[in-house]
C-alpha positions as CSV (number, residue, x, y, z in Angstrom):
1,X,-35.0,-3.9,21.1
2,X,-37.5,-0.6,22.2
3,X,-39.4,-1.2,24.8
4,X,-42.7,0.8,26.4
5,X,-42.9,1.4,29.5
6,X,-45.7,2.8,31.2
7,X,-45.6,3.0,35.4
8,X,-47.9,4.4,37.8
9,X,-47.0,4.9,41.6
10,X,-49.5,3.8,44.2
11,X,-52.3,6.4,45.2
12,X,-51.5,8.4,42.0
13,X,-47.9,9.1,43.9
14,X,-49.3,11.1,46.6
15,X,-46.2,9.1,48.9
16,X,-44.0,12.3,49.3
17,X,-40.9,9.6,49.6
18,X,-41.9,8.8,45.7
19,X,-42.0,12.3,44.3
20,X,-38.6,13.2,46.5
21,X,-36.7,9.7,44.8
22,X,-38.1,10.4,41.5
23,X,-36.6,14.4,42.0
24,X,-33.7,12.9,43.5
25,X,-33.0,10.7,40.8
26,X,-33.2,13.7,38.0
27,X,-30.8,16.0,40.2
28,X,-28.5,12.9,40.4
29,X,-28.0,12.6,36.5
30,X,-30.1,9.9,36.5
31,X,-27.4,7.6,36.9
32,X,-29.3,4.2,35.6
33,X,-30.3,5.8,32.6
34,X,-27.3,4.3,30.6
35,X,-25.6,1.0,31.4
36,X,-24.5,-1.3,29.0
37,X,-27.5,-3.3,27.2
38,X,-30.1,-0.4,28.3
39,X,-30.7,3.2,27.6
40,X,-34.0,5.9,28.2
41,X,-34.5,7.6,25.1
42,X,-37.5,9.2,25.9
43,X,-39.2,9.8,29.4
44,X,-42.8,12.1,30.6
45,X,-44.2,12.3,33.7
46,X,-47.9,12.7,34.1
47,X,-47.4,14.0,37.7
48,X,-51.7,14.5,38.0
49,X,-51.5,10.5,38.0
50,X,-48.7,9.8,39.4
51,X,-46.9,7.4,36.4
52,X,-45.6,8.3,33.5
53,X,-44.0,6.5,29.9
54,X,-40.2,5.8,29.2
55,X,-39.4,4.3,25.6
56,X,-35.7,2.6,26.3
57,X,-34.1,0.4,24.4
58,X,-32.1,-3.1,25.7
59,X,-31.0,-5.8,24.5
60,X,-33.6,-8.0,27.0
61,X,-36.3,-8.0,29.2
62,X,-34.0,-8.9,32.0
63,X,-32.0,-5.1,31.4
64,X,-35.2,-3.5,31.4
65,X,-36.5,-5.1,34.7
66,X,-32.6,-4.4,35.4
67,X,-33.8,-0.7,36.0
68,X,-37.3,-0.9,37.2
69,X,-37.1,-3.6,39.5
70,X,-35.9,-1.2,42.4
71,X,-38.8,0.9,41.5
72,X,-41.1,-1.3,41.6
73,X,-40.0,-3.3,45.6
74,X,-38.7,0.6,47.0
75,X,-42.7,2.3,45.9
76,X,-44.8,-0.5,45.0
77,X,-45.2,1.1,41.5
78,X,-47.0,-1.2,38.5
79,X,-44.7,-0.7,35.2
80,X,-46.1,-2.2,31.9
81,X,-43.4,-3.7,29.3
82,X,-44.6,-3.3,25.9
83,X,-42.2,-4.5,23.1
84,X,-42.0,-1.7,20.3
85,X,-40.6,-1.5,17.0
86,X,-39.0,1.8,15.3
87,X,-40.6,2.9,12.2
88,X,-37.9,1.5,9.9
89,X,-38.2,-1.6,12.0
90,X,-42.1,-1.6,11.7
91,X,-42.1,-0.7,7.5
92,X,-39.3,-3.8,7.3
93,X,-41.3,-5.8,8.7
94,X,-44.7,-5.4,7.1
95,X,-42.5,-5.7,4.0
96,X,-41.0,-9.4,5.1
97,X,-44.5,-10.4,5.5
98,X,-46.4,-9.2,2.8
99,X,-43.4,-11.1,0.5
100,X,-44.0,-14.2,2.5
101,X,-47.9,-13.8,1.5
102,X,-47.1,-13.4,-2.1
């Protein structure tokens, strides 16, 4: 499953201890990035908000919150957790249901 997820720190991330984790994490390889069930494909920082979007893909809700969780209790940051479909997902689909209207 893909999965949306938009975050945004507290005070548009003026904390210095959030920009300095979210720098550490990059310099570290981003070690949570990859574990079985989960993966980042995608990630941008708006850094003039202090958030930003990942698009990940897991197998559950539970692998996303897997990875955000510690965000979210360390910083206090708000993450929305949109489900997403690929465009071959998205096409299929529109395709099952317009046969099941016919």
């Amino acid at each position: 499953m893909r999965f949306v997820c938009n975050w945004s720190a507290p005070d548009a991330g003026r904390d210095p201890g959030y920009a300095s984790a979210c720098v550490g994490y990059m310099n570290s390889g981003k070690p949570m990035d990859q574990f079985d069930g989960f993966q980042v494909v995608s990630r941008v920082f708006y850094p003039q908000s202090g958030g930003g979007m990942m698009l990940v893909e897991a197998n559950s809700l539970w692998h996303v919150y897997q990875f955000t969780g510690p965000w979210t209790k360390a910083f206090g940051v708000s993450i929305d957790v949109i489900p997403a479909l690929s465009d071959e997902e998205f096409v299929s689909a529109e395709a099952a249901i317009a046969a099941a209207q016919s």
